[in-house]
N, C-alpha and C positions, 0 to 999 in steps of 0.2 A: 754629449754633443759639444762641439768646440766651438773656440770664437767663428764668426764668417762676416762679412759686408753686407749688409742688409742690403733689400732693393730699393731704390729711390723713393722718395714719399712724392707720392704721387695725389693719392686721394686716401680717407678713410673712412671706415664706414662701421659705425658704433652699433654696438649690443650688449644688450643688459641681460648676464648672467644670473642664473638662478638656480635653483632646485629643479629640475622641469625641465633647463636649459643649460646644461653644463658646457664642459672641454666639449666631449664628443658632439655633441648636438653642433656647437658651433665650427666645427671642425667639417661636419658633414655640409658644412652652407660654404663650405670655404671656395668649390670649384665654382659656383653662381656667382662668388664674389668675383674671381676670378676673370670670368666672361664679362663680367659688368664694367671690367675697368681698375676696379679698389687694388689698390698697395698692400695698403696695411689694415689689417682687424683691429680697431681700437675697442677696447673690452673695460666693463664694468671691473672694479677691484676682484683680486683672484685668490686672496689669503684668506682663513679661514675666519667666518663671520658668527657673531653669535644666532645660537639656534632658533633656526625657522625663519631667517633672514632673507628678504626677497630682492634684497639689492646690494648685498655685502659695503655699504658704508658705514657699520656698525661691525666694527673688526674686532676681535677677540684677540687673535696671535697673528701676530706679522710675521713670526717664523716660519709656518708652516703654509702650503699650498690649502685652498678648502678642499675639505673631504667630500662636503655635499655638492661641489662641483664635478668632482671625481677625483682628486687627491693630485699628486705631482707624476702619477703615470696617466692620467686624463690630458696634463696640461702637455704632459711629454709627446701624448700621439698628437692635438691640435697644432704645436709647432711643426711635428713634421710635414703635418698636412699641409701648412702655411707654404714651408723650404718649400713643399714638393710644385708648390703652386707659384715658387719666386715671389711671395708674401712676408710681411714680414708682422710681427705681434705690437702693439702702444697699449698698455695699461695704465689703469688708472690707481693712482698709490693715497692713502689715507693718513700724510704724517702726524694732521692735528689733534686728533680723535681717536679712541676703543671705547669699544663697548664695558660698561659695568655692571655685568654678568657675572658675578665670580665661578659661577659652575664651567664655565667657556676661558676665561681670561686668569690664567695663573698670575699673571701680575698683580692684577688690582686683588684677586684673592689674598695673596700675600700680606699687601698692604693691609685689607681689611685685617686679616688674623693677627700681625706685628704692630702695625702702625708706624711709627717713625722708626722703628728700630728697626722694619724690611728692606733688604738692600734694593727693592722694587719704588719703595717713596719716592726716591726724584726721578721717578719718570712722569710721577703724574702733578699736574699744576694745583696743590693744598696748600692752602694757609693754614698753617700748623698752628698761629697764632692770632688768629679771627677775633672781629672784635664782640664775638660774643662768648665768655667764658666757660659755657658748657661743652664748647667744641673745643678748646686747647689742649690740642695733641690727638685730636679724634677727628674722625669722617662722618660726615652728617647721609647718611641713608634714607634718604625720603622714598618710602616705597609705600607704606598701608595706606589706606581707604580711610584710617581716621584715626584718635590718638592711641600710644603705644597700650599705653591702659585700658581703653576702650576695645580695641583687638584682640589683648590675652584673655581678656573677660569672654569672650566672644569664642577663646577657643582658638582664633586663627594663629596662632604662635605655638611651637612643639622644638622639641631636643630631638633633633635625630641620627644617627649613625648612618651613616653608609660610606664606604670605599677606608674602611679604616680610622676614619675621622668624625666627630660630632658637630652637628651644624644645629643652630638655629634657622626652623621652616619656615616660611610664610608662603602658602602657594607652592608653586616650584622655584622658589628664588628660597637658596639655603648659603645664609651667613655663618663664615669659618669662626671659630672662639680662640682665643687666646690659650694655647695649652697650659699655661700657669693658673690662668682660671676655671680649670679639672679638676687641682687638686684636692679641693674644700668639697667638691662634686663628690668627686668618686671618694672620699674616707664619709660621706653620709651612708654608704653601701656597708660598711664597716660589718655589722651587723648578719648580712647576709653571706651563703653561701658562697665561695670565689671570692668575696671580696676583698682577700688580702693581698692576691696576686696586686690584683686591680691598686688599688692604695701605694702596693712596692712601683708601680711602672709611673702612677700619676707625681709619688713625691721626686721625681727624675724632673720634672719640671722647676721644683720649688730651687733648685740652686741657682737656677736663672738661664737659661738660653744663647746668650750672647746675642749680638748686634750685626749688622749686616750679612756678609755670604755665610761665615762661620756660625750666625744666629740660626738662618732659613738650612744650614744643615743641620744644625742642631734639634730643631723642631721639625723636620723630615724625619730623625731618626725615631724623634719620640712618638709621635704617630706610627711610623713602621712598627715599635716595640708593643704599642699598646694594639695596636691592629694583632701581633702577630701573637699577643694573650689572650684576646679575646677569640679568636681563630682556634688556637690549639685548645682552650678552656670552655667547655659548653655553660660548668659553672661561673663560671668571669662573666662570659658574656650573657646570662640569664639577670647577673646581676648589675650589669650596666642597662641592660633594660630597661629592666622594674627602676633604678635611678631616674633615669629618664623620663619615663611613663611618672613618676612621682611628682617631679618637677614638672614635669611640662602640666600638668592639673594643676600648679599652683600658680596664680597668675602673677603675685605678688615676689616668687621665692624667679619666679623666670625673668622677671622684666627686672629686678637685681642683677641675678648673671648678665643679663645684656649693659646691664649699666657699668660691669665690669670691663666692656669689651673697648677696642680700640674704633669701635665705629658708633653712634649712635641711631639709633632706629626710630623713624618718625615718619608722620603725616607726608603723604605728597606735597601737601601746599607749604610744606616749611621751606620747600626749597626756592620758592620766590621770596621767601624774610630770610633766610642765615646758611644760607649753601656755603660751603668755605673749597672750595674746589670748582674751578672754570670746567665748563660745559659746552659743547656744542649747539650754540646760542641757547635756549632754552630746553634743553633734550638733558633730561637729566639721566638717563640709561647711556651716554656718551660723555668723557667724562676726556679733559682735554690735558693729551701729551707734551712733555716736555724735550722736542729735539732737538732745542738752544744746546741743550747739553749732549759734551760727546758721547759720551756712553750709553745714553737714552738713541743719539743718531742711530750709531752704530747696530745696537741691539735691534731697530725699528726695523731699519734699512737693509741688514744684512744679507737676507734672502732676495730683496730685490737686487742689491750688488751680485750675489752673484748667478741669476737669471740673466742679467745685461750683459754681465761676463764674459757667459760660456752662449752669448746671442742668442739666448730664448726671446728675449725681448730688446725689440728692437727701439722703444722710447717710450717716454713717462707723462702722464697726464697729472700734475696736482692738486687734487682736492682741495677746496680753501685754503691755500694760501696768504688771506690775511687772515686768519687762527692763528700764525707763526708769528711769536715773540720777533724775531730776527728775518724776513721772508731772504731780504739780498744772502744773508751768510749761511741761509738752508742751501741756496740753490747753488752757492760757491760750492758747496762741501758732498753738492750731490752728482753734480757733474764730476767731480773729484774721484771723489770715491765709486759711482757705478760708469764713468767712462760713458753715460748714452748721450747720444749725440744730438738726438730730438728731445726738447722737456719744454712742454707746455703748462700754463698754470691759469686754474678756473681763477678768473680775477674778473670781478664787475665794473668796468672803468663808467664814469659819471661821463658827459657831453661834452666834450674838449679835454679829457683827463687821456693822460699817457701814462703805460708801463713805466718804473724808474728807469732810467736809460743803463744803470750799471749792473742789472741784474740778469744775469744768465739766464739766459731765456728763449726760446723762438717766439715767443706771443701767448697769444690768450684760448680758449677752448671755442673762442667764438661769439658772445652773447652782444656784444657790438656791433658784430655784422650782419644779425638777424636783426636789432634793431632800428639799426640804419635802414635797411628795405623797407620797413615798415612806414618809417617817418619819409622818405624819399617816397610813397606812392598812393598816400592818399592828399585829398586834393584838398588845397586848404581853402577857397572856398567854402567844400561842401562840408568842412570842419566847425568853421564856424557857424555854421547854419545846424548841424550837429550838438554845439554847443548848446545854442539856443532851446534845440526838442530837447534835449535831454534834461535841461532846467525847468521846460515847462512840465515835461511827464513826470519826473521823478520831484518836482522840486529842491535836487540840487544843488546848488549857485554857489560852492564854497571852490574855491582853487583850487589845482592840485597841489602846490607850493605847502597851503595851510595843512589839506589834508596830511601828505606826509608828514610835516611838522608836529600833527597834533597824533599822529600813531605812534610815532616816535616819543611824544612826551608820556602817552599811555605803555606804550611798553619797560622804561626805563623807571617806572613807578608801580609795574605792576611784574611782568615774568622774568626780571632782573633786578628789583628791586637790592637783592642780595650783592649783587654785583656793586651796586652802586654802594650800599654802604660801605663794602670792604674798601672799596677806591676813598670813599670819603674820610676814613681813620686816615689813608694816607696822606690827604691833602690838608688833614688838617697839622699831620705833623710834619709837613713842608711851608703851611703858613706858620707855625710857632716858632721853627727854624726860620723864616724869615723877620719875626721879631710879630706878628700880628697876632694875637689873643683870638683863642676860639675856645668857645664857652662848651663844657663837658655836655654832651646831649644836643646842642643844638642842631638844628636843620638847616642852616645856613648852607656850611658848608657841599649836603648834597645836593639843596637846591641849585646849587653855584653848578656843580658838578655836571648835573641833569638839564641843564638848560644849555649849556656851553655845547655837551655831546648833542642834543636834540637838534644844534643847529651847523651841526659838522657836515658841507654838502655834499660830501666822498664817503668812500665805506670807510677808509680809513687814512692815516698819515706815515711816516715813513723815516720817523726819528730814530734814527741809529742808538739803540737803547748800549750800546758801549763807549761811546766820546761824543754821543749826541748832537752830533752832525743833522744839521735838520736843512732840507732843500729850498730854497725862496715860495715856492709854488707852495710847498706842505705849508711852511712860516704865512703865508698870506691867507691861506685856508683858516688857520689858527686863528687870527686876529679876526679875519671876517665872523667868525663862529663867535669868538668874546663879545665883538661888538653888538652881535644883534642881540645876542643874551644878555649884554649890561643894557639894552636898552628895553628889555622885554624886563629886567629886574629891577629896577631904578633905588627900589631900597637897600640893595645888595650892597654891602663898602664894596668899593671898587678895587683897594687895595689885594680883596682877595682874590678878582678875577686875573687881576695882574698878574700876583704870585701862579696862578695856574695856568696864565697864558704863558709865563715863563715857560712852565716845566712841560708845557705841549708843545715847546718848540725847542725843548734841550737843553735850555738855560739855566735850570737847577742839577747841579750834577746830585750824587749819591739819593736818596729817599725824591728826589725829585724825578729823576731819570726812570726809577724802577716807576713810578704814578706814570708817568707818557708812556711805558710801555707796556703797563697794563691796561690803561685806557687804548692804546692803539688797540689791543686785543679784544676789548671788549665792542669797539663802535660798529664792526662790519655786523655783529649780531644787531645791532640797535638798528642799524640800516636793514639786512634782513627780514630780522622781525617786523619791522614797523612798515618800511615800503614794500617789499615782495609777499609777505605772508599777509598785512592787514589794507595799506591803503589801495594795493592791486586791485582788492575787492569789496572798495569803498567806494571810489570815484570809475563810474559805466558809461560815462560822454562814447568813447569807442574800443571798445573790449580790444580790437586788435593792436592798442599802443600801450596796451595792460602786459607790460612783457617786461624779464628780466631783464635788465639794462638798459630799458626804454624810459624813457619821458612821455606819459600820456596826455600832460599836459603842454604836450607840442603845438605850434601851427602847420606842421611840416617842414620839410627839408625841400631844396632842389637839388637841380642835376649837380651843382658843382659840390656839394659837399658832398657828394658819391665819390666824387672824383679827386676832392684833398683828401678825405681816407685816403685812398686806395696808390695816391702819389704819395702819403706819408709812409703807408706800409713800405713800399716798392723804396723808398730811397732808404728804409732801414731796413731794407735784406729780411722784413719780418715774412717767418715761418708758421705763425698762428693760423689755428682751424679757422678758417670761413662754415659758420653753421649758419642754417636756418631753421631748425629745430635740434632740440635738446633732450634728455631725460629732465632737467629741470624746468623748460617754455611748460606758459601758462597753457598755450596752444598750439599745436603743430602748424608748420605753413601754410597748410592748405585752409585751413581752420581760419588763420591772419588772412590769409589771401584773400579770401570771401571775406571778410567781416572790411577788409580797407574798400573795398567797393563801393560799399553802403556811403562814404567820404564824397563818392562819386553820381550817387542818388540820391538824394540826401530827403528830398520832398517826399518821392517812392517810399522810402523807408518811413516816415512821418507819417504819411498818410496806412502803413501798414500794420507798426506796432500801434496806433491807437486803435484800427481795427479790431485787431485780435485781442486788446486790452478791453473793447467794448462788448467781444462776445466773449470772452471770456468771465467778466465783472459776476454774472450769477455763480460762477464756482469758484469764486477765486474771499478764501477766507479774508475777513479786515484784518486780521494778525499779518497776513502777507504784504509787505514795504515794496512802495511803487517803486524803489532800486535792485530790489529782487529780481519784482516782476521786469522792468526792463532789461537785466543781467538775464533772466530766461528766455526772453525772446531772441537778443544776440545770440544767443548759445543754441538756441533751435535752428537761427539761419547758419550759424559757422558750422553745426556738426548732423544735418541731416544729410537723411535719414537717422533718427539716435532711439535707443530703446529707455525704455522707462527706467530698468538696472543703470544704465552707465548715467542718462541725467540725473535723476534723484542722486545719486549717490556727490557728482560734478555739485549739485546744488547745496547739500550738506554742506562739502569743502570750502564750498564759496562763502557762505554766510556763515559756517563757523571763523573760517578765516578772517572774515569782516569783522567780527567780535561786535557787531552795535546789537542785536538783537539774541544772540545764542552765540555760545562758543564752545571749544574744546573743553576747558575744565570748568567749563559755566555753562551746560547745556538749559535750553529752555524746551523741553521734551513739546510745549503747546504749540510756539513757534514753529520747532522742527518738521511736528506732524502736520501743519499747515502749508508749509513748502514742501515737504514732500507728495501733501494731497494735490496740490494744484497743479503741481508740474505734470503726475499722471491724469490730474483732467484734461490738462490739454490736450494731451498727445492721445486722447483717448474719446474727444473731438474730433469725429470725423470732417466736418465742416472748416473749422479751424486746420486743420491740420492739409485740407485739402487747398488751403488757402495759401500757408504757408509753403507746400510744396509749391502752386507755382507760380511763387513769389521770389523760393530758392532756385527753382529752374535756371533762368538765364544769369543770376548772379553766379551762380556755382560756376557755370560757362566761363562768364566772364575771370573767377576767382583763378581755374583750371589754368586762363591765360596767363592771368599775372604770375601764380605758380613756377609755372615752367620759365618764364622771364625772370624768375627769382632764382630759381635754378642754374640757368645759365651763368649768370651774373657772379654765384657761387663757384660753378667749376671752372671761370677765367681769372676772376678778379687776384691780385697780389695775395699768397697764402697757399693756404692747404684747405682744398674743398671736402666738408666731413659731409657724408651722408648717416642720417638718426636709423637706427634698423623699421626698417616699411616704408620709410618714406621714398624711397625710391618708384611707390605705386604714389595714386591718391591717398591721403591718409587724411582722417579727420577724427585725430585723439586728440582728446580734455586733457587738463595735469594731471600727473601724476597720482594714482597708481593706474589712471588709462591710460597714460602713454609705453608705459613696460605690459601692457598684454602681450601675449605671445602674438609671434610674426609667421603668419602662411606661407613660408620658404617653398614649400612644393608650388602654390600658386603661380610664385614669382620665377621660380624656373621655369616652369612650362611656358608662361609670359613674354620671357625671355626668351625663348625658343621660336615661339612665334616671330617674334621681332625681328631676329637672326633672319629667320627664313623670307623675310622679305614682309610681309602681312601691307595692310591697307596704309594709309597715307598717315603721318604724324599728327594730323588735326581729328579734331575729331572723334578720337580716343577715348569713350569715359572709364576704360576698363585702368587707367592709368599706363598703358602701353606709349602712351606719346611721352611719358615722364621718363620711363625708362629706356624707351631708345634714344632721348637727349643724352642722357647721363651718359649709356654706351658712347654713343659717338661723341660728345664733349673729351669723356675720358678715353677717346683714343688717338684724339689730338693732344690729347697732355702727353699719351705717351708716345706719339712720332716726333713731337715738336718739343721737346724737355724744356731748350734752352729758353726757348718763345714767353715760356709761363712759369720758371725758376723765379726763386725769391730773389728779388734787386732785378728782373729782367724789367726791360722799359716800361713803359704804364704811357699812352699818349689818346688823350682824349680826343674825340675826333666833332669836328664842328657840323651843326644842322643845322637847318633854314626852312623855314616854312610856316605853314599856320600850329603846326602838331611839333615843331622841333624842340620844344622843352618837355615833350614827352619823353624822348628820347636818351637811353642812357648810349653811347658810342667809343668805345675807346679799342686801341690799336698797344699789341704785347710784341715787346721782343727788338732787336738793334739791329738789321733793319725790322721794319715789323712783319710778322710772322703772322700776324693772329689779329681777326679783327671779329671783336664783339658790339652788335648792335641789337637792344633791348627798349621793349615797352616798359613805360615804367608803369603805367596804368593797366586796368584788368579790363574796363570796358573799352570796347573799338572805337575808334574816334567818332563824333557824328559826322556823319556825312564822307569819312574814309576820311585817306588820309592828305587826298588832293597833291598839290605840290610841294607838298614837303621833302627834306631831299636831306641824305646825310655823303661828308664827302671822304671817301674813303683814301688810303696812303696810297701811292703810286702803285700802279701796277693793276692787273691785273687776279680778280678773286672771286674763290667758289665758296658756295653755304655749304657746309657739311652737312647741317644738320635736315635739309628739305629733300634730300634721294632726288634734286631735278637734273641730275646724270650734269649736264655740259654745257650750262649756263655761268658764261659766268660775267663779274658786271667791275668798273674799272670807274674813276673820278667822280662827280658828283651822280650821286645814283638816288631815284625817285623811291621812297619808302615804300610805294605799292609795289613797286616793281621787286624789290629786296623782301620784302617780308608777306608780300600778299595780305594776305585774314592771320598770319601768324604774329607772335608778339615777340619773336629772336629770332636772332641768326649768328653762326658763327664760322666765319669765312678765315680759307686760307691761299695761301696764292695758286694758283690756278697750274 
């Protein structure tokens, strides 16, 4: 297939690839997309992921297309189907991270079996030289359930052969050996039948191997040679057996050979004390790439070069981007080298933080934009009165400021702890380099370390780790972070904060420089970990400001900071997805939708969770925390109707997440079954539950409105409007792994059909049919009108008057304007309508697309009842 011009990126609409939902599957949804409006298929990663992978972010070989997708003739027929459709493909590329699987991932295999001497080592981010001496020159493998000793005892460790090669078992995870470490193996066979062949092919190791490419052929061959002894010789291989089978019974003679090997085998939990290899924030089965370096690029990148090439895909989604050593010189070298002309990067900007301005880029995947809707539409008022129940129900009164703070200090002491000491050797030999004494052993030093990072308010900074070019904005970040930290440390010398606020802002070259640029790498995990995985589901004032890139600690936004976004996009020509839901959101829009309401009834909801707090109290165990029980109640109003599977399971996640009471590798199985028992009493309460429906009743109405006013606001606003696969219906999925359930694609066609054909009026809707004929007709003014809604076209806010006019979001697209969007920003109807309120629209004369009321159309200052009726948008072109 050759190069061609892709079609205009218009819209995209995301799906998450799997086993279940390949090339073809997606391929078959292609002409729906089609009809709907969508550009481009924006698709979950497509290279091959390790086994049994349900979201391919856990990459094995970037070379190769996934098999379990359907291979490179699956991804062959979904592009034609795209071409055939004037579509065009956006995936999403994994440069930071693979998977460490070595049965899946010949790289890291390599490494395991060689160690430094595999021409595979610098690809992946080890310190060879860790500051704990058992690891120098070795890989720390934290995989068993308990100590290396305690496991062989047990049996769970064996010698096995297969495919040619001897691995050490554990489970199904089989660690490669060093072939040099055979030899002493196979002459104890000596004795037995065959076993002289065996003895001649093993001492082919003992001269030595050699060192990178000419090393890994040299150990290819020797494995072919003994494979292909053991194959032709029944007595050989009778006797590498019974070898095996010897060894592996002795616990003491195995856990030797492993202690020969170039990786070390240990506890899961050692890898929060001495991991010497960077991670995918705390995923130690994810083990993080080096693409600073060109050969590691190149090797990464290659197959996607040339997919972009020959226009299989038409642009690039980046997976974390602050993972990368260098992000600005990745994305120089990527536009370079694959020529695509869209490359977006998942980046979590903090509340007035911007993209660097030098870096190649169209924008962000979006998580800004869903946050902004959020904080622009609930009422800050009924926020504060919010504030208040939820201190009284749950008692509690801690910030969110602290909270983060204090997850933050817990994670970088507890699932990174590792991380930190390695950064700490270094800082301490940038303060001895600076003339200040640090005492062998002490703790100073990562105290310094741990305190500075816990109060970094960005994910991370932006120091040019080659001539340490550091920006005013990252340098002020800096010092803000030292400061709070010298005052949170008062016994700290201060001298060494200094030395480290140097080298965070570039001002230590050499051992200085490499310290800011492993710290840059390590902080977005610490922010990660600490606000999205923990204090997310700490702090419950209102679940719906509990979102990836949001501040739940807001008072709200107004209309105008809707409106300097979206002038700041627009004057920088930014090309970034406008999302509202995500494969990563806490919770889908409609989910947020309905839960910012509750901002707007604030007493209603007071008076209902204690309710159902009260009749609930006889089933509700004392092990269950009044912050649970309020986090279940949110979550019964945001996602009913829900079944007992998908809550319980939402409520696991949420409270292991939380870590106060039960966690992931600290489960409290008492706790557990206690939250799990209550949540099915609820729902298992007929009474309560009949309460709660029609308590959800008119909120969900109300949510339905905001919804679609979220919507809108997406397919006009400066950017690329992405639609999350279902959301284009109602949708009401939890995080993740509910929000990749599969998608009723048949439903939505025939939906869609209906729509086409005309069906009943836009309001009204609860099949989600009003959702999807927005979308249709929004997205078919993006495609009559290109120029109106193009990245850099005008952005002009339009003025309203009246008692409800700070309701109202208003703005006018395009030189002159073409395109005029007027949006509730609230979900409930105004009291008492909307009366005189009036928005004034641009010269001329304009029709609502989106209302079917044929030949109305309305011109200067226009009455909001009259513009929107009972609706909550409109989106008008000139008549």
């Amino acid at each position: 297939m050759g190069p061609r011009r892709g079609p205009e990126l218009r819209a995209t609409y995301r799906v998450q690839l799997r086993p279940g939902f390949g090339f073809d599957a997606a391929a078959a949804v292609v002409p729906y997309l089609a009809r709907l409006g969508i550009s481009h298929l924006y698709a979950s990663p497509i290279t091959q992921a390790a086994p049994g992978s349900e979201h391919g972010y856990d990459v094995a070989d970037p070379t190769r297309i996934s098999e379990a997708l359907g291979g490179a003739a699956g991804l062959g027929r979904l592009v034609e189907a795209l071409h055939r459709a004037d579509m065009g493909l956006l995936v999403d590329i994994v440069p930071n991270h693979m998977s460490t699987d070595p049965g899946a991932n010949p790289w890291w295999a390599d490494v395991l079996e060689a160690g430094m001497e595999s021409p595979y080592a610098p690809f992946f981010d080890i310190e060879w030289e860790p500051p704990w001496p058992e690891l120098r020159h070795r890989v720390l493998v934290p995989v068993l359930g308990d100590s290396p000793e305690v496991v062989a005892a047990r049996g769970e460790l064996a010698l096995e052969r297969g495919g040619g090669r001897v691995y050490v078992a554990h489970h199904r995870l089989r660690l490669p050996l060093d072939p040099a470490t055979l030899v002493e193996l196979l002459e104890t066979a000596a004795a037995q039948p065959g076993a002289a062949v065996l003895c001649a092919s093993a001492r082919l190791a003992a001269a030595g191997l050699g060192r990178g490419e000419p090393g890994l052929a040299a150990r290819r061959r020797w494995w072919e040679e003994l494979g292909a002894t053991v194959a032709s010789s029944s007595r050989a291989a009778a006797a590498l057996d019974a070898t095996l089978r010897h060894l592996s019974s002795d616990p003491a003679a195995l856990l030797a050979l492993c202690g020969r090997q170039h990786w070390l085998i240990a506890s899961w939990r050692d890898a929060a004390e001495r991991l010497n290899h960077r991670r995918f924030f705390t995923i130690t089965s994810l083990v993080g790439v080096r693409v600073e370096d060109p050969r590691v690029f190149d090797a990464v990148h290659g197959l996607v070069r040339t997919l972009a090439r020959e226009g299989c895909v038409d642009g690039l989604r980046i997976d974390h981007i602050d993972g990368l050593r260098d992000p600005g010189r990745y994305l120089e070298r990527l536009r370079d080298v694959t020529g695509a002309g869209w490359v977006v990067v998942e980046k979590i900007l903090e509340r007035g933080e911007r993209l660097p301005a030098a870096w190649r880029t169209c924008g962000t995947t979006g998580y800004e934009f869903a946050a902004l809707l959020d904080e622009i539409s609930v009422d800050p008022a009924g926020l504060a009165r919010l504030t208040d129940l939820c201190a009284g129900f749950t008692g509690h009164t801690e910030s969110w400021a602290h909270c983060v703070h204090r997850a933050r200090l817990e994670v970088l002491r507890g699932g990174l702890r590792a991380d930190v000491t390695r950064l700490a050797a270094r800082l301490a030999r940038v303060a001895v380099d600076a003339g200040i004494p640090v005492s062998h052993g002490s703790d100073e030093v990562g105290e310094v370390l741990t305190a500075v990072i816990a109060e970094l308010g960005v994910y991370r900074t932006y120091v040019d780790p080659v001539g340490g070019t550091c920006s005013p904005e990252d340098a002020a970040r800096v010092v803000d972070a030292v400061d709070r930290a010298r005052r949170r440390l008062p016994a700290v010398r201060p001298e060494l904060l200094d030395v480290l606020s140097d080298a965070l802002r570039g001002r230590r070259p050499g051992e200085g420089l490499e310290l800011a640029a492993r710290v840059q790498q390590l902080t977005p995990a610490v922010m990660a970990k600490g606000k999205e995985d923990t204090a997310l589901y700490r702090w419950p004032r209102l679940l719906a400001l509990n979102e990836v890139g949001g501040d739940p600690g807001t008072s709200g936004l107004g209309v105008a900071a809707f409106h300097t976004e979206c002038e700041g996009w627009m004057r920088g020509g930014d090309r970034g997805l406008r999302a509202t839901s995500t494969h990563d959101t806490k919770r889908s829009e409609d989910v947020r939708a309905r839960l910012c309401v509750l901002s707007e009834i604030p007493e209603r909801w007071a008076e209902a969770a204690r309710r159902w707090s009260a009749a609930t109290a006889p089933r509700r165990s004392r092990l269950v925390d009044p912050d649970t029980e309020y986090i279940l109640y949110q979550t019964l109003v945001g996602a009913h109707p829900i079944d007992a599977g998908r809550l319980t399971s939402y409520m696991e996640k949420a409270t292991r997440e939380a870590g106060v009471h039960t966690g992931w590798t600290s489960p409290n199985a008492d706790y557990d079954a206690a939250v799990h028992d209550f949540a099915v009493a609820v729902l298992e309460d007929s009474a309560v539950m009949d309460d709660v429906a029609a308590f959800v009743e008119p909120v969900a109405a109300a949510g339905r409105r905001l919804s679609l006013a979220w919507t809108l606001l997406k397919l006009t606003a400066p950017g690329v409007p992405d639609v999350y696969q279902g959301t284009e219906l109602w949708d009401l999925s939890l995080v993740d792994p509910d929000n990749r359930r599969p998608v009723d694609f048949d439903a939505r066609r025939r939906l869609l059909a209906r729509v086409e054909a005309g069906g009943p009026p836009v309001d009204g809707m609860e099949d989600g049919s009003a959702k999807l004929r927005l979308i249709q007709r929004a997205l078919a003014v993006r495609r009559e009108l290109p120029d109106a809604l193009a990245a850099g076209a005008a952005y002009l806010p339009l003025r309203s008057a009246g008692r409800h006019a700070g309701r109202l979001v208003g703005f006018a697209r395009g030189e002159p304007a073409a395109t005029v969007t007027v949006a509730d920003r609230r979900g409930w109807e105004p009291a008492g309508g909307w009366g005189t309120t009036t928005v004034a629209l641009p010269p001329g004369r304009w029709r609502d697309r989106l209302d079917g009321g044929g030949d109305a159309a309305h011109e200067g200052e226009v009455a909001v009842p009259v513009l929107l009726g009972a609706r909550s948008a409109a989106l008008l072109v000139r008549a």
